[in-house]
MDTraj code that builds the backbone (N, CA, C; nanometers):
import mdtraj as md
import numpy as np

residues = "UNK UNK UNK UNK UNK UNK UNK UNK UNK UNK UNK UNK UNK UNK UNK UNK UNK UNK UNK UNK UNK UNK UNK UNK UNK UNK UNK UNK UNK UNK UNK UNK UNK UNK UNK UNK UNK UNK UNK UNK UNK UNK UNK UNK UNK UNK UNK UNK UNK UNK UNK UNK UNK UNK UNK UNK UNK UNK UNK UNK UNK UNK UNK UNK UNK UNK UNK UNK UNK UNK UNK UNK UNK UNK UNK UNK UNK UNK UNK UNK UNK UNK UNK UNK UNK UNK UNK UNK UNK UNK UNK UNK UNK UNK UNK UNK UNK UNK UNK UNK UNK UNK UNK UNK UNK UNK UNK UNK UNK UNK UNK UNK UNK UNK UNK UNK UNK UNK UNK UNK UNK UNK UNK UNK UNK UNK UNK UNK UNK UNK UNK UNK UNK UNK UNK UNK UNK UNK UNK UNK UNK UNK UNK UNK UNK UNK UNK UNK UNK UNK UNK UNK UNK".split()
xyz = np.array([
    [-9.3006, -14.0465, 15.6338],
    [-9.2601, -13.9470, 15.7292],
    [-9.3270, -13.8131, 15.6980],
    [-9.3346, -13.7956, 15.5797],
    [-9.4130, -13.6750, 15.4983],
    [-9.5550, -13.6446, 15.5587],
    [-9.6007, -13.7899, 15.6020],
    [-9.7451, -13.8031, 15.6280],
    [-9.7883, -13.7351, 15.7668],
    [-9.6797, -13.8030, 15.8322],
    [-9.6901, -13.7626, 15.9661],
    [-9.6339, -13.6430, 16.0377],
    [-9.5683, -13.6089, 15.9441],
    [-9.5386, -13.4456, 15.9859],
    [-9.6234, -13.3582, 15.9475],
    [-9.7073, -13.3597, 15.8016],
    [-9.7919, -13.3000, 15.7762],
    [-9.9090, -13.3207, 15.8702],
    [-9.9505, -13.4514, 15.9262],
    [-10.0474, -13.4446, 16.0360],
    [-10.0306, -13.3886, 16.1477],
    [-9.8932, -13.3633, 16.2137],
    [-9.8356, -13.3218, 16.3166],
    [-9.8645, -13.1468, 16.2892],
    [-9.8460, -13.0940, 16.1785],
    [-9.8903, -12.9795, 16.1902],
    [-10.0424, -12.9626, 16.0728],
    [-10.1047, -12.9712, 16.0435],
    [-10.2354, -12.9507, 16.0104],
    [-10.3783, -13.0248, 16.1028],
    [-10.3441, -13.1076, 16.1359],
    [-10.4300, -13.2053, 16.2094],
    [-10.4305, -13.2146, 16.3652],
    [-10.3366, -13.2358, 16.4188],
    [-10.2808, -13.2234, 16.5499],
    [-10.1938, -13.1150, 16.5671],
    [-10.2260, -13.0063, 16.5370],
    [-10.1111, -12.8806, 16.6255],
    [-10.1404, -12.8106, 16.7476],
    [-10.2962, -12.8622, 16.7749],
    [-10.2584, -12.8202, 16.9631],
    [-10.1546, -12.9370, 16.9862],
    [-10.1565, -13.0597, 16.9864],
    [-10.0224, -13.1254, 17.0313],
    [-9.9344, -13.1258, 17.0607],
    [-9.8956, -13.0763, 16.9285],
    [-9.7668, -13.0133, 16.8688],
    [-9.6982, -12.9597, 16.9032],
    [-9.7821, -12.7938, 16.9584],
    [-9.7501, -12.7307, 17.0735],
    [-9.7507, -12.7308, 17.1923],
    [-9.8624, -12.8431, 17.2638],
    [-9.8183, -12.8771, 17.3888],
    [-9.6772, -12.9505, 17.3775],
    [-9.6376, -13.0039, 17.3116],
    [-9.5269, -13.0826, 17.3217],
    [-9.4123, -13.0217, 17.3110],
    [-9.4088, -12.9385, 17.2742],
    [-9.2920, -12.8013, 17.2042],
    [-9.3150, -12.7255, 17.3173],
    [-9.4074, -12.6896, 17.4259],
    [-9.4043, -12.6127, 17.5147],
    [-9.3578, -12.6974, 17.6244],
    [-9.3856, -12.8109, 17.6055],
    [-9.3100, -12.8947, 17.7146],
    [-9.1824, -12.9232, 17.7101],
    [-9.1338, -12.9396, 17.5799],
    [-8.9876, -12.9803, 17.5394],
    [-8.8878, -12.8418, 17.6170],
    [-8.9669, -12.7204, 17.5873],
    [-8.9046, -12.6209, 17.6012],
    [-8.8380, -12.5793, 17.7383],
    [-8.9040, -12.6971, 17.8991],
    [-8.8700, -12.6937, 17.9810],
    [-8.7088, -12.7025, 18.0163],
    [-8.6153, -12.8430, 17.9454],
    [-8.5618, -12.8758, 17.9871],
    [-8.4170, -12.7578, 17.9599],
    [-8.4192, -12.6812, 17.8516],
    [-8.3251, -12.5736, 17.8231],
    [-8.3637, -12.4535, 17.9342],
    [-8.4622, -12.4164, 17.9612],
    [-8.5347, -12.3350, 18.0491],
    [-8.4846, -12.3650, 18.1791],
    [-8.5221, -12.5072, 18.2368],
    [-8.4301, -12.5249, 18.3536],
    [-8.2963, -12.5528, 18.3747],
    [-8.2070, -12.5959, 18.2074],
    [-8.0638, -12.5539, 18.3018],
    [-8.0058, -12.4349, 18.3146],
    [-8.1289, -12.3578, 18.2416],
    [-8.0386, -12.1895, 18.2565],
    [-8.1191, -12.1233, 18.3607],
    [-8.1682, -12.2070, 18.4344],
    [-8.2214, -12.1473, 18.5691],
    [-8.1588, -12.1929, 18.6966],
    [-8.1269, -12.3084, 18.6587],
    [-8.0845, -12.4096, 18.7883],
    [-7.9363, -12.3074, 18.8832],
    [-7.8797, -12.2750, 18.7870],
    [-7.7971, -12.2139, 18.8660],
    [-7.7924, -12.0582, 18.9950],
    [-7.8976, -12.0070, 18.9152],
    [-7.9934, -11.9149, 18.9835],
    [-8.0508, -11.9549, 19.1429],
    [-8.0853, -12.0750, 19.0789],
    [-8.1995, -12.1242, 19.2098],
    [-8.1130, -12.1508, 19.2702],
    [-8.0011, -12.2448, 19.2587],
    [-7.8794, -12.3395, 19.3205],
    [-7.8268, -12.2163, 19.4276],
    [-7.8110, -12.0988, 19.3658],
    [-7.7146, -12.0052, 19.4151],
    [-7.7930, -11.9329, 19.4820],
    [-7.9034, -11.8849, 19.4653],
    [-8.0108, -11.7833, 19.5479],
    [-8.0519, -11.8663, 19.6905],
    [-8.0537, -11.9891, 19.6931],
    [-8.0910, -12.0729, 19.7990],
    [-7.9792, -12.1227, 19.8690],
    [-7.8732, -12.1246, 19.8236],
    [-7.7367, -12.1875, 19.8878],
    [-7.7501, -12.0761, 20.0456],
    [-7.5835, -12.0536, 20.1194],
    [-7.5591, -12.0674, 20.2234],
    [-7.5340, -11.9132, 20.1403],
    [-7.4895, -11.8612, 20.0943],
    [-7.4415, -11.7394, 20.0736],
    [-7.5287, -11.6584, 19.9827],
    [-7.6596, -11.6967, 19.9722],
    [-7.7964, -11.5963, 19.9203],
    [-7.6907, -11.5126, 19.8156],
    [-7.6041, -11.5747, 19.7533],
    [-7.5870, -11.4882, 19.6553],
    [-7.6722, -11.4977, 19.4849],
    [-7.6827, -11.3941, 19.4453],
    [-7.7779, -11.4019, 19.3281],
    [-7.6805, -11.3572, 19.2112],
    [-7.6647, -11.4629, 19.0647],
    [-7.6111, -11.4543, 18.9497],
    [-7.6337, -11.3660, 18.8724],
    [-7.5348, -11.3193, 18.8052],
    [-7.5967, -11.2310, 18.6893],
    [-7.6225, -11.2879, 18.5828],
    [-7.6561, -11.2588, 18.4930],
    [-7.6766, -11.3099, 18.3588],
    [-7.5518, -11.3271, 18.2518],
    [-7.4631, -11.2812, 18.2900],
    [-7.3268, -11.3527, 18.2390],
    [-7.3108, -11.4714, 18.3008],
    [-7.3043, -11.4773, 18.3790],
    [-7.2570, -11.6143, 18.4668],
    [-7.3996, -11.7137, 18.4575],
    [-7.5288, -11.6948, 18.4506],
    [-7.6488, -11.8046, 18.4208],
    [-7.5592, -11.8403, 18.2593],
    [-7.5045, -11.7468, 18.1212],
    [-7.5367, -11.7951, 18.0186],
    [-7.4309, -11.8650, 18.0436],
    [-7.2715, -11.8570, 18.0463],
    [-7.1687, -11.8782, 18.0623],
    [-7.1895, -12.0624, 18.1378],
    [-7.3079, -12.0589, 18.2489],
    [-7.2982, -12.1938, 18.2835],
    [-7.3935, -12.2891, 18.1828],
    [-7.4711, -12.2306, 18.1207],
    [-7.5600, -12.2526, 18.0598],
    [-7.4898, -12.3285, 17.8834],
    [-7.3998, -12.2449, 17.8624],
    [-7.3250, -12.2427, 17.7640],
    [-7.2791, -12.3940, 17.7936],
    [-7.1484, -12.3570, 17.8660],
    [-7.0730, -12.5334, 17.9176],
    [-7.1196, -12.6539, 17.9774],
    [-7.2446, -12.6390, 17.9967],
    [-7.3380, -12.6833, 18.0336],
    [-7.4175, -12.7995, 17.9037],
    [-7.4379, -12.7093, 17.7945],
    [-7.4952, -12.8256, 17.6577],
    [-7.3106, -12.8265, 17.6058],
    [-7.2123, -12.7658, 17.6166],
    [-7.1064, -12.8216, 17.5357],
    [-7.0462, -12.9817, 17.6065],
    [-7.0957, -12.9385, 17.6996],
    [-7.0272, -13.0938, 17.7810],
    [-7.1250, -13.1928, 17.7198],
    [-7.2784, -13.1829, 17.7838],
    [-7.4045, -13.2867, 17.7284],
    [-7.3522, -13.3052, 17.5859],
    [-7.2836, -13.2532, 17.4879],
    [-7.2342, -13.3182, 17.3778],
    [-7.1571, -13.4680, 17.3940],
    [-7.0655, -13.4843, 17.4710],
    [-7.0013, -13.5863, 17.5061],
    [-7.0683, -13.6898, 17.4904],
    [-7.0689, -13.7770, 17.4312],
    [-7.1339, -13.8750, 17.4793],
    [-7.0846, -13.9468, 17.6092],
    [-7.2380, -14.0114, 17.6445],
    [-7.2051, -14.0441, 17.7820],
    [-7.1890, -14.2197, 17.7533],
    [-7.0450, -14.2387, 17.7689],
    [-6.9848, -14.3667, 17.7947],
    [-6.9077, -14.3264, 17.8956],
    [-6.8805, -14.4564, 17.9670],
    [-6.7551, -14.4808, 18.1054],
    [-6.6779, -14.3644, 18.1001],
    [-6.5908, -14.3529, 17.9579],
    [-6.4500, -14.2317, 17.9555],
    [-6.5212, -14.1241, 17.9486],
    [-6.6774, -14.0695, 17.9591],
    [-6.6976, -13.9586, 17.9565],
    [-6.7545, -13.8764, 18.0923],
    [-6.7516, -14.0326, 18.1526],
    [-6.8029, -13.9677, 18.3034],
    [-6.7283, -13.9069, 18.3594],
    [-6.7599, -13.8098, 18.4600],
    [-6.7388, -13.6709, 18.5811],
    [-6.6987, -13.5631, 18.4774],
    [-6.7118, -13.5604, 18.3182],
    [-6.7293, -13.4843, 18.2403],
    [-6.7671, -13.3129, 18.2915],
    [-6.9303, -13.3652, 18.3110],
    [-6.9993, -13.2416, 18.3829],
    [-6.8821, -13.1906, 18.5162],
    [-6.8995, -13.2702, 18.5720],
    [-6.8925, -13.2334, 18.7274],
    [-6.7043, -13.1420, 18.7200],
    [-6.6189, -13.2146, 18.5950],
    [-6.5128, -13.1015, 18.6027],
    [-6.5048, -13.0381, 18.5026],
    [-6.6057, -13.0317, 18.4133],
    [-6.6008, -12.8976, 18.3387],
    [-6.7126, -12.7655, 18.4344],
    [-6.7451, -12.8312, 18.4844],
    [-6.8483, -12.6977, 18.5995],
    [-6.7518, -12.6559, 18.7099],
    [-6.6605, -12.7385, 18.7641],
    [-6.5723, -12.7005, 18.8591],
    [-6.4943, -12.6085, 18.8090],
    [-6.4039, -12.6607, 18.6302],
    [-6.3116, -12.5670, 18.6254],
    [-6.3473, -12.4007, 18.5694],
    [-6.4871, -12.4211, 18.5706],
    [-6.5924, -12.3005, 18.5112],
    [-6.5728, -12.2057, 18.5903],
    [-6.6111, -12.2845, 18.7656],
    [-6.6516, -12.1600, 18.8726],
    [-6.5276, -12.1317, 18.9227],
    [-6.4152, -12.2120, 18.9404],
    [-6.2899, -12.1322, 18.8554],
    [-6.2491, -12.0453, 18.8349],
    [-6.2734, -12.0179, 18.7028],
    [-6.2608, -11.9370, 18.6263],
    [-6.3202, -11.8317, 18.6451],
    [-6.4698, -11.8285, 18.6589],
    [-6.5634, -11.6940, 18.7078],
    [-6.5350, -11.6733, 18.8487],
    [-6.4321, -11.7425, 18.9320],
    [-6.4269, -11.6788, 19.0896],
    [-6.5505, -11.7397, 19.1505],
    [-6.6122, -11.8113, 19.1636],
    [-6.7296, -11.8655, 19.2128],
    [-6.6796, -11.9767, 19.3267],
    [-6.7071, -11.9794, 19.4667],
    [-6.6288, -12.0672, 19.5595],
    [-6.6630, -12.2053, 19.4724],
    [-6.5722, -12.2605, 19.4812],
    [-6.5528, -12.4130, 19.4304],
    [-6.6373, -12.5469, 19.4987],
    [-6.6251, -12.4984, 19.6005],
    [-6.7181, -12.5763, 19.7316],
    [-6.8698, -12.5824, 19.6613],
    [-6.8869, -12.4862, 19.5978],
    [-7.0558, -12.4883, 19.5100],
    [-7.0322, -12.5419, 19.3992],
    [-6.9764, -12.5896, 19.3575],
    [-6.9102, -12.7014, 19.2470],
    [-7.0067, -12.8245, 19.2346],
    [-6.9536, -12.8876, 19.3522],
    [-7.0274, -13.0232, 19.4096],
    [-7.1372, -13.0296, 19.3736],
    [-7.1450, -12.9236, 19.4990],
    [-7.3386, -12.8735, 19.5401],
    [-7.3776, -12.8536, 19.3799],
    [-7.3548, -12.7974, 19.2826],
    [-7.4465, -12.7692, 19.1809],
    [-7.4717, -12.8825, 19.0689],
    [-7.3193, -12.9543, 19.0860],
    [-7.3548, -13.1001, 18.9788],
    [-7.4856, -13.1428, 19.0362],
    [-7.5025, -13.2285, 19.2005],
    [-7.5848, -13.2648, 19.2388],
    [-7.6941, -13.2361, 19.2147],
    [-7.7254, -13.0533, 19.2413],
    [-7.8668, -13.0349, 19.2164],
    [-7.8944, -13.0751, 19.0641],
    [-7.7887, -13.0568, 18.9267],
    [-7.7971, -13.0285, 18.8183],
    [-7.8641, -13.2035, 18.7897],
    [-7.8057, -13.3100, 18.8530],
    [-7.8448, -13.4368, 18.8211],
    [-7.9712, -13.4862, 18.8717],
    [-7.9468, -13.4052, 18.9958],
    [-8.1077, -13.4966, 19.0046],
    [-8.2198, -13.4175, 18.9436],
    [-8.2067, -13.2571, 18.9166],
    [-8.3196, -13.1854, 18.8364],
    [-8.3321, -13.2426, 18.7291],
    [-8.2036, -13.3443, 18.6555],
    [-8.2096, -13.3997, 18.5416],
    [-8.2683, -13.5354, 18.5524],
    [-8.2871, -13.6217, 18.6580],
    [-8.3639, -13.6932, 18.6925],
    [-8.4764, -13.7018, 18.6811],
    [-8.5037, -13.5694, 18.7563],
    [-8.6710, -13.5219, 18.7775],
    [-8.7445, -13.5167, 18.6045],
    [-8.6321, -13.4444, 18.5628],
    [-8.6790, -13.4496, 18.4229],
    [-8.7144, -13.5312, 18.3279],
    [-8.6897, -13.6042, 18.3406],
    [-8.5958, -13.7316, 18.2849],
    [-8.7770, -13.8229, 18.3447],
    [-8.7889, -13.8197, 18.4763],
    [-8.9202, -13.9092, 18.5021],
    [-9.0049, -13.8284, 18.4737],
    [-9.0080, -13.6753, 18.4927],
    [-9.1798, -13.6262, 18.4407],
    [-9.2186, -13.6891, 18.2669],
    [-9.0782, -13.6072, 18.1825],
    [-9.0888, -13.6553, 18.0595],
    [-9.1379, -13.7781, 18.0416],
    [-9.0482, -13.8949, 18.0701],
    [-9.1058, -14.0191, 18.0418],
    [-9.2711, -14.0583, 18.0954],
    [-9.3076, -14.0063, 18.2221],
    [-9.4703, -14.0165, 18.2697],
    [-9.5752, -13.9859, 18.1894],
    [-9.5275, -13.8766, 18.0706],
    [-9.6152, -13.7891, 18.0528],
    [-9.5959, -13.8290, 17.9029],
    [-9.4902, -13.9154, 17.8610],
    [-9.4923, -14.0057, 17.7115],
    [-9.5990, -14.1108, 17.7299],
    [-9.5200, -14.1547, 17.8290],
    [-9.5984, -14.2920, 17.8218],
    [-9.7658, -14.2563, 17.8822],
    [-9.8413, -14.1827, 17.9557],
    [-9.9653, -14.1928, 18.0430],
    [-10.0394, -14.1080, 17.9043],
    [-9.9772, -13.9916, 17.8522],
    [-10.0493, -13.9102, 17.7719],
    [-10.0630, -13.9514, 17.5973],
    [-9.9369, -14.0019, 17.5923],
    [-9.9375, -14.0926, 17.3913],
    [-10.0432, -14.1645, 17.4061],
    [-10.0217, -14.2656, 17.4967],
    [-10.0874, -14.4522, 17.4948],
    [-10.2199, -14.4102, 17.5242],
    [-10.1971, -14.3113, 17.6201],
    [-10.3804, -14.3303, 17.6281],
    [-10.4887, -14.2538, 17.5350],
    [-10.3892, -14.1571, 17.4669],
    [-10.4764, -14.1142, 17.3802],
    [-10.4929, -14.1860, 17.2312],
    [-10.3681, -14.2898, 17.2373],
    [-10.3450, -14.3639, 17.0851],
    [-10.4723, -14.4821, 17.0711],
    [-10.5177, -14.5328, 17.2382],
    [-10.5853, -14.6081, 17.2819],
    [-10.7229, -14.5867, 17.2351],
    [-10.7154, -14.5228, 17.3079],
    [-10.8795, -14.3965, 17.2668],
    [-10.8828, -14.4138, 17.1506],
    [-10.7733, -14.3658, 17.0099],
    [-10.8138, -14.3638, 16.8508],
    [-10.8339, -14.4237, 16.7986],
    [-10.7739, -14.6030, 16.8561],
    [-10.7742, -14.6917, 16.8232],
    [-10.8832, -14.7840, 16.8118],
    [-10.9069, -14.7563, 16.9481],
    [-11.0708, -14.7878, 17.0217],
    [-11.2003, -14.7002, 16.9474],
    [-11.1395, -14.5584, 16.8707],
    [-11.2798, -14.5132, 16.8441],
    [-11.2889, -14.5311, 16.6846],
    [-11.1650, -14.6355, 16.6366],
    [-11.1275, -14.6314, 16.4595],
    [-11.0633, -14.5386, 16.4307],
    [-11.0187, -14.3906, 16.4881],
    [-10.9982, -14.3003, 16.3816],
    [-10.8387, -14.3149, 16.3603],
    [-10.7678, -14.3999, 16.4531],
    [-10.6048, -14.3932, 16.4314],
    [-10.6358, -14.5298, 16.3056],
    [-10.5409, -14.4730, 16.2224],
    [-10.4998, -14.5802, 16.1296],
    [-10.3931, -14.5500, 16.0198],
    [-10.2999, -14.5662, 16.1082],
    [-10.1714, -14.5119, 16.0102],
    [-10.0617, -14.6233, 16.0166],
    [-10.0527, -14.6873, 15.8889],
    [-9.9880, -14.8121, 15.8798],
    [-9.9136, -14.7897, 15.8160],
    [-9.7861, -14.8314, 15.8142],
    [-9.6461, -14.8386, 15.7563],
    [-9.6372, -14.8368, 15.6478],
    [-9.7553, -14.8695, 15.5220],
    [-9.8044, -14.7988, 15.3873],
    [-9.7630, -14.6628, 15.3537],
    [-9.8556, -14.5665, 15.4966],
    [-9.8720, -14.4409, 15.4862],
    [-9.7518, -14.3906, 15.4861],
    [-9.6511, -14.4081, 15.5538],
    [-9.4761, -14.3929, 15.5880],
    [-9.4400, -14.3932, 15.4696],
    [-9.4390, -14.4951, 15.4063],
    [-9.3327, -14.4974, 15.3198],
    [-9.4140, -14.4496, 15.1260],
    [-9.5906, -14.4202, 15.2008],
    [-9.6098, -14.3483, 15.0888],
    [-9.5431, -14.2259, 14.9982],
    [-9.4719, -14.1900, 15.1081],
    [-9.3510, -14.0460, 15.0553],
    [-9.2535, -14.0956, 14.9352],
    [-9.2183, -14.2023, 14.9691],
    [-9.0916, -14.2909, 14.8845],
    [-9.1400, -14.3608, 14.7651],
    [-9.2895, -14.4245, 14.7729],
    [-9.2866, -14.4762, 14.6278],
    [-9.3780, -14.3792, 14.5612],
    [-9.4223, -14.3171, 14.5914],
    [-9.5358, -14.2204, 14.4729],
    [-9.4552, -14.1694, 14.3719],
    [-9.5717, -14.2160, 14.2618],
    [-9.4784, -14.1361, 14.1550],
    [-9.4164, -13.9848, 14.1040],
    [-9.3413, -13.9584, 14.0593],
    [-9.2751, -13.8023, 14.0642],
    [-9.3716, -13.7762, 13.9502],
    [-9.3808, -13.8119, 13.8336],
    [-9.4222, -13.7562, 13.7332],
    [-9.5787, -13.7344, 13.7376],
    [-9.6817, -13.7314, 13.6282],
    [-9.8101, -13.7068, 13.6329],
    [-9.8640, -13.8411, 13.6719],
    [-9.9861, -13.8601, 13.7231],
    [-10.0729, -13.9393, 13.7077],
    [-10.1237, -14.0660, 13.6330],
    [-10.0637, -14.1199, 13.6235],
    [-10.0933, -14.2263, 13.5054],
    [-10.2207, -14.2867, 13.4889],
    [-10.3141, -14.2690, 13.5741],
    [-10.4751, -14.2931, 13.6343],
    [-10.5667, -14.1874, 13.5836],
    [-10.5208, -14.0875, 13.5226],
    [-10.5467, -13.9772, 13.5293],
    [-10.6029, -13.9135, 13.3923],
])
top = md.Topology()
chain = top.add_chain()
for i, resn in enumerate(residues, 1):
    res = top.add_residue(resn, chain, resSeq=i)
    for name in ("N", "CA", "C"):
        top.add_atom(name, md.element.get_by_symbol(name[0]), res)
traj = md.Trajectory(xyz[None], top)
């Protein structure tokens, strides 16, 4: 694991950072979604930034839940009893799970497109040109090397 993190940052760190700039989307859009949800709705009303963090907040405390059967409509009534609470018509309740799931959809397929079309084809390529060669040796080289000096040496 040693191996490959050290390659992950000495060897490959444009990657690294494309990947970290991509990861960075999905926190980015749920503390936007509500913005957009609300600036485009029926009542052009626009959020402040208490109310983006505040949804933003209950928003990853719920995604904690794990999602089994007893954890479903989780989201959908911890966001209801949110807007609630902040005075926000309830009727945009609905409306915002919806948008919130399928933006999580969307997410959910770019991410996976862009694992699978951008890893494979470039692992392909290394494979194809010799230079990938990192075998389950290299992994677990972290675990047996010796601690002390050199005995070769």
């Amino acid at each position: 694991m040693e191996h490959l993190i050290h390659a992950a940052f000495t060897r490959r760190w444009k990657t690294f950072l494309v990947a970290q700039t991509i990861t960075m989307l999905s926190p980015v859009a749920i503390l936007m979604r509500p913005w957009v949800y609300f600036y485009f709705s029926s009542d052009h009303h626009a959020l402040g930034i208490e109310y983006l963090c505040a949804i933003y907040l209950v928003t990853n405390l719920i995604n904690v839940v794990p999602h089994v059967p007893g954890a479903l409509g989780m989201l959908e009534g911890g966001i209801g009893g949110l807007f609630k609470l902040m005075d926000l018509p309830e009727h945009h309740a609905t409306g915002f799970t919806l948008v919130t799931r399928i933006g999580d959809i969307w997410l959910i397929l770019l991410g996976s497109w862009l694992i699978f079309h951008y890893n494979l084809q470039a692992m392909a390529r290394r494979v194809a040109k010799g230079e990938e060669q990192i075998h389950i040796k290299d992994a677990e080289g972290a675990i047996s090397e010796p601690k002390g000096p050199d005995p070769s040496a």
